[in-house]
C-alpha positions in Angstrom: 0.0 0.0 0.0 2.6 2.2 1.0 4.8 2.0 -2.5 0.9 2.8 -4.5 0.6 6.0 -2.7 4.5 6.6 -3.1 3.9 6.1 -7.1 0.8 8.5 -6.7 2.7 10.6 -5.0 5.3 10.6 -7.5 3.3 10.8 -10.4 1.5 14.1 -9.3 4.9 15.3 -9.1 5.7 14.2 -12.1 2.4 15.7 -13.8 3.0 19.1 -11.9 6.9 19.7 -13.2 5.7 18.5 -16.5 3.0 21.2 -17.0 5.4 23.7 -15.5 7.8 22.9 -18.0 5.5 22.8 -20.4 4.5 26.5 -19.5 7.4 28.0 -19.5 9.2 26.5 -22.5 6.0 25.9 -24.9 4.3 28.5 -24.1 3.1 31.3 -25.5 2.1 29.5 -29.1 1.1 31.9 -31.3 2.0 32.2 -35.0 5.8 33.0 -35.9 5.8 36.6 -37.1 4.9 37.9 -40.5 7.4 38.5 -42.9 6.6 41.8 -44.0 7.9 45.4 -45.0 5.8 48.3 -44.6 6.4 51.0 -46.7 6.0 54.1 -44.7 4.0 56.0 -47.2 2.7 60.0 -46.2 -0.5 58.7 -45.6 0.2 55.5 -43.7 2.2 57.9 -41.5 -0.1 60.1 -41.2 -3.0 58.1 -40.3 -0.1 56.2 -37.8 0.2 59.5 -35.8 -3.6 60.4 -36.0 -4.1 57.0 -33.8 -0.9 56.3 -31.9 -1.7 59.5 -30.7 -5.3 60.2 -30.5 -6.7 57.0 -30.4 -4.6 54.0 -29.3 -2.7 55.7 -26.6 0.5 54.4 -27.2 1.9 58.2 -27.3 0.3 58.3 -23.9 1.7 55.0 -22.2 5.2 55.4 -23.4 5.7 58.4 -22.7 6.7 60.7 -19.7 3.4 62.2 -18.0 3.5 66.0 -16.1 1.5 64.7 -13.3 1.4 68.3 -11.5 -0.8 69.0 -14.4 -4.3 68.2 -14.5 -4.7 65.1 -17.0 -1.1 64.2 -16.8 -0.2 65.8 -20.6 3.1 64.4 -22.3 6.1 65.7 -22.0 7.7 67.4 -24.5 10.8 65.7 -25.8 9.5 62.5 -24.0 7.4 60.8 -27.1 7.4 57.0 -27.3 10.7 57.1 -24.4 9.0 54.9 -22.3 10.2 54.2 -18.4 6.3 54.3 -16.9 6.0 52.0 -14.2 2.8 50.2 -13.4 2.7 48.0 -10.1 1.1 46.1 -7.8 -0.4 49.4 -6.1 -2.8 50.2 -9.0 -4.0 46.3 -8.5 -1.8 44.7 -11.1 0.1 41.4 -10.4 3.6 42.4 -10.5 5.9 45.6 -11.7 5.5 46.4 -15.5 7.0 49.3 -17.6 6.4 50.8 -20.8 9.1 49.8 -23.5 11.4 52.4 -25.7 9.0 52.3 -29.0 11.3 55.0 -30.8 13.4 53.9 -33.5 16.1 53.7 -30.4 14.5 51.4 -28.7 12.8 49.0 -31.7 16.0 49.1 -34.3 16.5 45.5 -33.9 12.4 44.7 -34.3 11.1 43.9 -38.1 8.2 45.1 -38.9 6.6 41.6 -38.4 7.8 41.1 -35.3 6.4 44.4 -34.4 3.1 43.8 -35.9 3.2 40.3 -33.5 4.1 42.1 -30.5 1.1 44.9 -30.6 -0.9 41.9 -31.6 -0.6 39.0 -29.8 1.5 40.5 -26.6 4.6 38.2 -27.5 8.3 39.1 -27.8 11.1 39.2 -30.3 12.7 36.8 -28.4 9.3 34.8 -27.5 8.2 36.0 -24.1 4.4 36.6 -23.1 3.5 40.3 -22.1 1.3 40.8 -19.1 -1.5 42.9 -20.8 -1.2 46.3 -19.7 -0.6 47.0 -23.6 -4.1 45.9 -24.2 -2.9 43.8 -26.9 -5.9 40.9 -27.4 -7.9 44.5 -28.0 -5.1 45.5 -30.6 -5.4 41.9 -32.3 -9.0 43.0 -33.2 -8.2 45.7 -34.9 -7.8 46.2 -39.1 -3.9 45.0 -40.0 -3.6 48.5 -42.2 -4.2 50.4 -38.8 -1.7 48.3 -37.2 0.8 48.9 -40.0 0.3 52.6 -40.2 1.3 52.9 -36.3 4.6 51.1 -37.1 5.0 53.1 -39.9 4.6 56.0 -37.5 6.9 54.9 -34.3 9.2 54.1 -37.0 9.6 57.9 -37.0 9.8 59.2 -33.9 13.0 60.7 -32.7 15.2 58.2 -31.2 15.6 58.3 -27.6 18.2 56.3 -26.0 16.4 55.0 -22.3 17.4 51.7 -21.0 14.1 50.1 -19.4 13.8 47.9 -16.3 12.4 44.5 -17.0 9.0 43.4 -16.3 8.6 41.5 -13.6 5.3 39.4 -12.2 4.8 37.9 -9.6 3.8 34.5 -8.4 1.8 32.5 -9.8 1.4 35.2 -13.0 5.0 34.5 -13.6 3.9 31.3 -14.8 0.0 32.1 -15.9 1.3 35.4 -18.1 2.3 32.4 -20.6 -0.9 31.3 -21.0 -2.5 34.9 -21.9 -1.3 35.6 -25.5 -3.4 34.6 -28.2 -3.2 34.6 -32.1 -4.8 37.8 -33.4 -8.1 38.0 -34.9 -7.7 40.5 -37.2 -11.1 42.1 -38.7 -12.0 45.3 -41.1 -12.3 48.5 -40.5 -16.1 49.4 -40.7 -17.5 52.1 -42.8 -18.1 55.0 -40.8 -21.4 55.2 -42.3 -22.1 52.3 -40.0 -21.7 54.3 -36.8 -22.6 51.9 -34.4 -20.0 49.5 -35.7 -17.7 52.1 -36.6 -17.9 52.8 -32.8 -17.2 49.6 -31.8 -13.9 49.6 -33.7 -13.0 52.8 -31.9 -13.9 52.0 -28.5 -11.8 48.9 -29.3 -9.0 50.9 -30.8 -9.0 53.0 -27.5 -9.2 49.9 -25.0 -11.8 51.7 -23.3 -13.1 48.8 -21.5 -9.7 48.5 -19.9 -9.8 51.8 -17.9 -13.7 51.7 -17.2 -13.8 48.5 -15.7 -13.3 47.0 -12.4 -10.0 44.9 -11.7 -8.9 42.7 -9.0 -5.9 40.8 -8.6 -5.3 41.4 -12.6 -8.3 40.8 -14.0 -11.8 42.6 -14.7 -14.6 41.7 -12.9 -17.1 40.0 -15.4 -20.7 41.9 -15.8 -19.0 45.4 -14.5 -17.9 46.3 -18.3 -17.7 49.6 -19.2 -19.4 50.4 -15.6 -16.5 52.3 -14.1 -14.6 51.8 -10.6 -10.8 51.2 -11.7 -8.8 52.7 -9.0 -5.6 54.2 -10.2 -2.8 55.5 -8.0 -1.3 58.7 -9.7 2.2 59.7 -8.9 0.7 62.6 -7.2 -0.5 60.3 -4.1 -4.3 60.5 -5.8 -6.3 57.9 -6.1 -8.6 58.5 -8.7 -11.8 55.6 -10.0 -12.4 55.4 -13.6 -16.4 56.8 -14.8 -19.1 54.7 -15.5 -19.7 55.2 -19.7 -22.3 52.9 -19.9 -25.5 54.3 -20.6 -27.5 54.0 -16.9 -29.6 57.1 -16.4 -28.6 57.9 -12.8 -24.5 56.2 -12.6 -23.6 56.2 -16.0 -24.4 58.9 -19.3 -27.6 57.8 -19.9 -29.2 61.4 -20.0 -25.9 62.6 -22.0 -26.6 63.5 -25.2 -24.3 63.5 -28.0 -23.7 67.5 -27.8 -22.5 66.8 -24.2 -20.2 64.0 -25.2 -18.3 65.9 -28.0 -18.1 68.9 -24.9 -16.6 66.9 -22.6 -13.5 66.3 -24.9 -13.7 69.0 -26.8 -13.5 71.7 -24.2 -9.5 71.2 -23.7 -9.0 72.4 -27.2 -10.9 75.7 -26.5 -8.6 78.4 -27.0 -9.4 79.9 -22.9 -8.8 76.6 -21.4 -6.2 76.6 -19.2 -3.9 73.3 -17.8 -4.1 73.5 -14.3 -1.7 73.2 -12.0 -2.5 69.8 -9.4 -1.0 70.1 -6.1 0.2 66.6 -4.4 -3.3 64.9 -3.1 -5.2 67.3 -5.2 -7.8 65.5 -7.7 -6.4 64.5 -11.0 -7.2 62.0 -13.7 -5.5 59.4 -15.6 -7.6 60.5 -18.9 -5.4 61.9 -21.5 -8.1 64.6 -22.1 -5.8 66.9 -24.3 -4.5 63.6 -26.3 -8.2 62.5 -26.9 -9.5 65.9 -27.8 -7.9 66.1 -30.4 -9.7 62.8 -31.8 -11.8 63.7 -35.2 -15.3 64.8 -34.2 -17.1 62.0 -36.6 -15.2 59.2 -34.3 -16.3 60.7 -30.9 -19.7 60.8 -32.4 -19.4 57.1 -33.5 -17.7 56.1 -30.0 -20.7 57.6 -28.3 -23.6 56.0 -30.4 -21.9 52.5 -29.6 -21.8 53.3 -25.7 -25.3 53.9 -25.3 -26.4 50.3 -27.0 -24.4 48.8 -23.9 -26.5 47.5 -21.3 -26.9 50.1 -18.3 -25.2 49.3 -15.0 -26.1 51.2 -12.5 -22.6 51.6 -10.4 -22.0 55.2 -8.7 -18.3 56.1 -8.8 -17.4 58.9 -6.3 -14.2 60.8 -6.7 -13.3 63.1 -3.3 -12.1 66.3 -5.1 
């Protein structure tokens, strides 16, 4: 009796190293990268900056933010840098940092393996990225969007800024494997169709991934788009994401389009002035002055798609 639960007792061992190995060594499996060149036409360029920028955030998140102003703008001479840290205080498992996307920090990336990483969340080199880049979001998106931000970043004036590695902790050290995915590519609706044209956007702009609640690294299922996300600013405040989905009393339910459109649109009026926040003061993680500057036609399309979510009626209070 004793040697059967001694084989048992082996063999769970046995199983357990073997799926740990198998983790760490054959996973992530996702498709090798394309073999591709993309030819960094005006327009591509163009359209690259209009979303990297405006849209997709990745101006925003590898970038250095002013957090003594209100909004956090970038900082000049910062663009695509990276260095920001996000940690185990704003409820993530583990200390993550924005990578150097200018051509400094990408030379020895083709524009394949670029297009994989933004994509599918793996590495040159084949390691998993914890999403914070909301990658699986990105892997939804129209490949000629994708190609038009490399095209872009490819641009940017190189800035040489040696970033710490990302670190997670235990057990994500070993689950992070298990979260990349091949992409599932679609095409860019006509904007005609606003409600799926608004889809895309709200896609493009992850903005499920600020406005909804996460613990211990993941969102809380039924509380999409309902708002709560703490977030720890550099300034000591902790600020909760708003509640976009379309609830009457918690949500913008009674918002109309006109109010929408104003509630960007107002940082690009000519008498608006960037605050200065003091430590503890209220601030907010929204880019506002980066997503102002979005085209009118794909704020209007954004909005249309918010209110067909369902309502969830969750009050977010921010102390200001």
């Amino acid at each position: 009796m004793k040697k059967i639960f001694l084989f048992i007792g082996a063999t769970i061992i046995a199983l357990i190293l073997g799926a740990i190995a198998y983790i760490n060594f054959a996973l992530p499996a996702v498709e090798k990268a394309p073999d591709i060149t993309i030819e960094r036409t005006p327009e591509r360029i163009k359209r690259g900056e209009y979303l990297a920028n405006h849209v997709t955030g990745c101006i925003d998140c590898h970038s250095q933010r002013d957090w003594s102003k209100f909004g956090g703008p970038v900082v000049e001479g910062t663009y695509g840098m990276g260095g920001a840290e996000y940690n185990q205080e704003m409820g993530l498992p583990g200390k993550y940092y924005a990578s150097n996307i200018t051509p400094a920090g990408i030379s020895n990336y083709t524009d394949g393996e670029l297009f994989r990483v933004i994509t599918t969340g793996v590495t040159k080199d084949g390691r998993a990225l914890f999403p914070i880049m909301p990658y699986k979001l990105y892997g939804q998106l129209d490949k000629e969007d994708i190609y038009s931000i490399i095209a872009y970043i490819r641009t940017l004036e190189p800035i040489e800024n040696q970033v710490p590695e990302s670190k997670s902790d235990f057990p994500m050290n070993f689950i992070i494997n298990l979260i990349p995915e091949n992409a599932s590519l679609s095409n860019k609706p006509n904007p005609s169709d606003k409600i799926s044209y608004g889809k895309y956007m709200v896609t493009a702009a992850s903005c499920i991934d600020c406005h909804t609640q996460l613990v211990k690294g993941k969102f809380v299922e039924g509380m999409e788009f309902a708002g709560g996300r703490e977030f720890l600013l550099p300034n000591g405040y902790k600020v909760k994401s708003a509640n976009i989905t379309p609830d009457p009393k918690t949500g913008i339910g009674k918002w109309s389009e006109n109010d929408f459109l104003n509630a960007f649109k107002k940082y690009l009026d000519s008498n608006y002035i960037n605050k200065e926040v003091k430590p503890g003061e209220f601030n907010t993680i929204m880019p506002w002055g980066l997503f102002a500057k979005m085209e009118e036609e794909d704020l209007k399309a954004i909005y249309a798609y918010l209110k067909t979510l369902k309502p969830i009626n969750n009050f977010v209070y921010n102390p200001r």
